[in-house]
N, C-alpha and C positions, 0 to 999 in steps of 0.2 A: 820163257824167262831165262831158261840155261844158255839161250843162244843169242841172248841180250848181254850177255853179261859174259861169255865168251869173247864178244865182240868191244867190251867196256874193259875190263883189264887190261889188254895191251897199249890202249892207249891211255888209260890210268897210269900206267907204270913208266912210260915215257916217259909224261906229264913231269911225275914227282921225282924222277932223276935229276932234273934241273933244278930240283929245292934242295933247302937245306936241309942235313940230315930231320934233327928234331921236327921239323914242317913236314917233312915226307914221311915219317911214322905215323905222324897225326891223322895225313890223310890217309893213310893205309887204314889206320885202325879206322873210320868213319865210311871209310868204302865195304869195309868188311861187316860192319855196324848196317848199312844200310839196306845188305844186299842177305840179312840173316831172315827166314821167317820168322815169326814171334806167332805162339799159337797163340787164338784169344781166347781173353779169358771166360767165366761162367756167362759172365752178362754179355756177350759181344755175340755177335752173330757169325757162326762159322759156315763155310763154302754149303749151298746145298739148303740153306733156312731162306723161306722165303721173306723177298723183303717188307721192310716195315713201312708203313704207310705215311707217316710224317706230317699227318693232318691231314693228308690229298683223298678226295673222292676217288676211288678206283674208277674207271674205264678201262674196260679189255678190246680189243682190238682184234674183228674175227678176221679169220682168211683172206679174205677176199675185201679186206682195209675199211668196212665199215664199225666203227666204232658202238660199242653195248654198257651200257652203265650197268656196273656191278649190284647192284643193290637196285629191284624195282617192287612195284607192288603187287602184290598176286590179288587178283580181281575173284576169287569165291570165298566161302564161309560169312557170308552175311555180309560184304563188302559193296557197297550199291553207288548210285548215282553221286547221291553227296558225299560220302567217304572219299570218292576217285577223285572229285572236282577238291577237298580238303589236302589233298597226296600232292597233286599237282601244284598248289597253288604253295605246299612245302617246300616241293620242289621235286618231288618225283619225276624223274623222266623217263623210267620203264614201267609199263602197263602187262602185266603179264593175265589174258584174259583165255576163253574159250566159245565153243559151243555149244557145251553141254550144260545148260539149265538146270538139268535133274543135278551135276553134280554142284550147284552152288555158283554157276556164272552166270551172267548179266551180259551179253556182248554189245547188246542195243545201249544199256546204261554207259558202257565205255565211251562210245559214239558220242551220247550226251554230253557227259561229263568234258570233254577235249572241246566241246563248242563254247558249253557253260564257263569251263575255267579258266579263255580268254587266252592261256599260254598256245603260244605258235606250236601250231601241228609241227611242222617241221623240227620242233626241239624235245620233242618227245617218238621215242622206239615204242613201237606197240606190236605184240605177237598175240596171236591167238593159236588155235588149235584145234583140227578135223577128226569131229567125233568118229571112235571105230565103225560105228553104223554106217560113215560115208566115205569107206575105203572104197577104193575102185578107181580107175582114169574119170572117169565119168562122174560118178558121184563126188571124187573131191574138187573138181573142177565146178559143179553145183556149187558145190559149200562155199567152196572158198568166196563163189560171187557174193551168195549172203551173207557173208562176213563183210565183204565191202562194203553192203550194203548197210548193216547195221551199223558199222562204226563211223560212217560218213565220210569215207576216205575213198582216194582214190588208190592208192600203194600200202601194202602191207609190208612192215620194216620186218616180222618174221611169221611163218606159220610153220608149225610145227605137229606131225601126227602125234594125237593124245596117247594112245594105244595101238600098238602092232597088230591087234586081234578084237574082236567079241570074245563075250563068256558071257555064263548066263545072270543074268539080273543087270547087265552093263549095258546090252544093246535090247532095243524093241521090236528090231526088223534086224533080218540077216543082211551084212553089209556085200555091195555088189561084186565087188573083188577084194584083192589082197593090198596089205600095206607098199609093196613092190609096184601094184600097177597104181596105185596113191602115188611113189614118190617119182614117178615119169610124170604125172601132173603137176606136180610141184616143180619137176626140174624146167617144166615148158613155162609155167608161170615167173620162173625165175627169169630165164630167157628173154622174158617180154617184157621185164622191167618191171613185174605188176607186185612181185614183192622180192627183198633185198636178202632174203637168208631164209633157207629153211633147214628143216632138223625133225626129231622126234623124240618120243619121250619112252623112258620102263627098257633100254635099252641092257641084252647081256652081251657076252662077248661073243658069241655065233653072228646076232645080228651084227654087231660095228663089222665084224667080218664084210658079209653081204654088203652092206652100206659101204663101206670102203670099196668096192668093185664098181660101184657106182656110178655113173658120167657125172654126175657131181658130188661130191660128196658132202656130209652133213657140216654147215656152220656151226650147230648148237646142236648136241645131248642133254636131255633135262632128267633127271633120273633123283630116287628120294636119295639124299646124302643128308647125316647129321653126327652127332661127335659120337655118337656108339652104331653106325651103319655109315662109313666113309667112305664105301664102293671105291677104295683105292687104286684096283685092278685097271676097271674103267676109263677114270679119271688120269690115271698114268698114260693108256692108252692117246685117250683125248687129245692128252699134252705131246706127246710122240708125233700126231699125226695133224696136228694144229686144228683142232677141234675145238669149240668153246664148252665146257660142261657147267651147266646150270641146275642148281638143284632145289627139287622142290623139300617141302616139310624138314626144314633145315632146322628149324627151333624143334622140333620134336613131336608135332603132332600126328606124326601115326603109331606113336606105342599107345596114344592114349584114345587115338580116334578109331586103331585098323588092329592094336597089337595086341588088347585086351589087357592094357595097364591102365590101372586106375586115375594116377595122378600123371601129369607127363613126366616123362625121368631124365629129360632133358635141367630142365628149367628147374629141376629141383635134386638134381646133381652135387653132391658136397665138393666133390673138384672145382665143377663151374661156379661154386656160389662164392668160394673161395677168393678163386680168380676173379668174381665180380667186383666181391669187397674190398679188397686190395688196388682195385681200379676205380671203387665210386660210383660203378655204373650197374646195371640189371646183368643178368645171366643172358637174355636176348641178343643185345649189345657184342658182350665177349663170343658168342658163339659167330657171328656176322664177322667181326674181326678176326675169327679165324678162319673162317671160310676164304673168304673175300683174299686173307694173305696168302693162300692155296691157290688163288688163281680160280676159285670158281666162284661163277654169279648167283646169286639169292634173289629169292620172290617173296618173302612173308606178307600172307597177309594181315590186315588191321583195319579194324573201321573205328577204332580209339586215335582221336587227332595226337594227342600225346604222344601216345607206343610208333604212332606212322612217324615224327618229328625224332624220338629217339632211336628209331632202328634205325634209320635215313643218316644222323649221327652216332653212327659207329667208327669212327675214324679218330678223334679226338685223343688216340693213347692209344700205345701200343703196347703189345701183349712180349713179355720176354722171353726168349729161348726155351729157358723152363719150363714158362707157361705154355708155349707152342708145344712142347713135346709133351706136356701132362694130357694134353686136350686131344692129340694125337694116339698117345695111349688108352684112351676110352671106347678106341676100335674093337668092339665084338664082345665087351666085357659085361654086358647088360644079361640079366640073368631074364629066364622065361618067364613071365606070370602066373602065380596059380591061376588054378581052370575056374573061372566064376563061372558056378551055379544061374547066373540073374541073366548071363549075356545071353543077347536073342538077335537073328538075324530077321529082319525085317521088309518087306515089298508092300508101299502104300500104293495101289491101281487105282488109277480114276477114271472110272467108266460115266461120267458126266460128260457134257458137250460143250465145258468151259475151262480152264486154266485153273490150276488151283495152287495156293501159296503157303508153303507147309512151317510151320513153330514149334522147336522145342522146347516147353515150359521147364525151366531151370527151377534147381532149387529157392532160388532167390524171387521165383514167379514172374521174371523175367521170357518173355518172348524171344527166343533164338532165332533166325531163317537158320531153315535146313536146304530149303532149293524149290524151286517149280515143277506142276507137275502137268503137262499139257495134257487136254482132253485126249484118252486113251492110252497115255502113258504109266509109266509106273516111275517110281523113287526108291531104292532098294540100299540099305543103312542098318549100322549094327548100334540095336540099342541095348535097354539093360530093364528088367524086371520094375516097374511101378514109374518109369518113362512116359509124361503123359505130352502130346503132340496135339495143335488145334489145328485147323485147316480154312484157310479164307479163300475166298474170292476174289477179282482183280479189285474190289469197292470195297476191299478191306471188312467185310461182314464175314463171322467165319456162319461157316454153313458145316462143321462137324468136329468133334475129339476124338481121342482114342489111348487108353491107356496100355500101354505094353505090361502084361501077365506072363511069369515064366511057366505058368500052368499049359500053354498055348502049344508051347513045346520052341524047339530051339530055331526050328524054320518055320517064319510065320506069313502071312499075305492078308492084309487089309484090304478092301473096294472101298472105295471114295463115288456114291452114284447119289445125285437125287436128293441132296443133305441127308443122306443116312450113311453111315460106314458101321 
């Protein structure tokens, strides 16, 4: 700007030599006038605020110029065939799926759902993700085929390692190698056209280290971000090194599902509720709008056609300076939960020779999915004291219950064999 306007004076001042005096002050003052900063004021957006959306659907644009819609649907917690096909026909065009069963995914119902919904494959980004059990060159070169196979495609638009590691209650079998000799199969699958981005998920800053030395480096980071856990660090990173960062349990479901908070402290936030009021819309809504003006992508899930139609419209109004920085301030301020007595860690084992389909009976006596549990696997979830769970079979007949007692003690293991547990 200084050297814009170095080069604009001299020949300003030429100019208005040739006028007459009164004419040549005028334009002096109005060059001087034009060339003054003016700070903005509260309501304007100063250098460094990300910008505001203006009604437009975000799309982010990875690395390597394939485009990602900001906002897609996260395919677990009870999310199945006909919720996908209902997204879709919304208008979702991000399918954010897996292969972990036990954790609440459907991979095969995705596949469904993209045939059922009629909407052109080609206009919908679908990622899945290689359980840590199938770390290894070997084994994730396996997975990933069953992946194609279940989603009934030929190209996967992203896959991404779920987890760097095992630990115990996450894997059933020890996985054949490491996440490293994982991501040489991903970088060779990339190679061959067979899918357009890979990435991975639970990333610290040791790993993006490693990953950045990489022969390719990651498109996508999916890591939990929400307005009281913003992995700023990360995400700054991300943005530095033209990474896309997508975050899961953005509305706040793991203080309530992982953090041993009762109610979620998101969604019922006096800040955010504030900010919803004042916009007309749900606390959901405003948290997507703030995400999304950061620059990173969202997956919540929803099998309420409703909640999919207004998260999807999140765009409609834009959040103000203020509001971005009050939402920004909610970094780290979340206070611990006292210790519940009732919380209990729980592993349902199915030692049966058939699939079994596990319910949490809410208080409302509503049937929940919690996830599937294949013959000889396990399902490993933190419940809470007098938590009672039924268990069916693929023909929907439950063949058991089980009520969680904090008498049982705080590490507990259920068997599923034979209709008895």
């Amino acid at each position: 700007r200084q050297d814009i306007h170095q080069r604009l004076y001299p020949c300003a001042f030429v100019a208005m030599a040739s006028l007459p005096r009164p004419a040549a002050f005028l334009s002096f003052f109005f060059l001087v006038l034009a060339t003054v900063s003016v700070p903005p004021s509260s309501s304007e957006y100063s250098e460094g605020t990300p910008s505001r959306h203006d009604g437009e659907f975000p799309i982010a644009v990875l690395w390597n110029g394939v485009s990602l819609p900001q906002v897609g649907l996260g395919c677990a917690s009870g999310v199945r065939k006909k919720h996908i096909v209902l997204a879709l026909r919304a208008g979702y065009r991000l399918l954010d799926t897996a292969q972990s069963y036990q954790w609440g995914y459907h991979e095969d119902e995705v596949g469904e759902a993209l045939v059922a919904s009629g909407v052109d494959r080609e206009e919908v980004f679908v990622q899945t993700k290689i359980h840590p059990e199938d770390l290894g060159f070997d084994a994730t070169k396996r997975a990933a085929s069953v992946s194609l196979e279940r989603l009934v495609i030929d190209k996967i638009d992203s896959i991404l390692i779920h987890k760097p590691r095992c630990w115990e209650g996450a894997c059933q079998k020890d996985p054949e190698g490491t996440w490293e000799e994982s991501w040489v199969a991903l970088e060779e699958f990339y190679d061959k056209g067979i899918v357009s981005a890979i990435g991975i998920c639970d990333v610290t800053e040791s790993l993006l280290e490693k990953l950045l030395r990489k022969r390719i480096k990651p498109h996508i980071i999916q890591n939990w971000m929400d307005p009281f856990h913003q992995d700023k660090h990360i995400r700054q990173r991300c943005k530095e090194e033209g990474i896309q960062y997508q975050a899961y349990s953005t509305l706040g479901s793991q203080w309530s599902h992982h953090r041993g908070h009762k109610v979620n402290p998101v969604l019922n936030d006096p800040t955010l509720l504030s900010i919803a009021k004042a916009h007309g819309v749900d606390v959901a809504r405003v948290v997507i709008n703030w995400a999304t003006r950061h620059g990173v992508a969202v997956v919540p899930a929803s099998t309420n056609e409703g909640r999919q139609r207004t998260n999807l419209d999140s765009f409609s109004f834009d959040l103000t300076h203020e509001e971005m920085k009050a939402i920004d301030a909610l970094d780290g301020t979340l206070k611990p939960p006292t210790l519940d007595p009732n919380k209990v860690s729980v592993a349902f084992e199915n030692l049966g020779g058939f699939k079994v389909h596990s319910f949490w009976i809410s208080n409302e006596s509503e049937e929940v999915p919690v996830g599937e549990i294949g013959a000889g696997d396990a399902l490993s979830l933190t419940s809470f004291h007098g938590h009672r769970f039924v268990f069916k079979d693929e023909g929907g007949t439950v063949i058991g219950e089980h009520t969680i007692t904090r008498e049982g003690g705080k590490m507990q293991k259920h068997i599923i064999a034979h209709n008895e547990l």
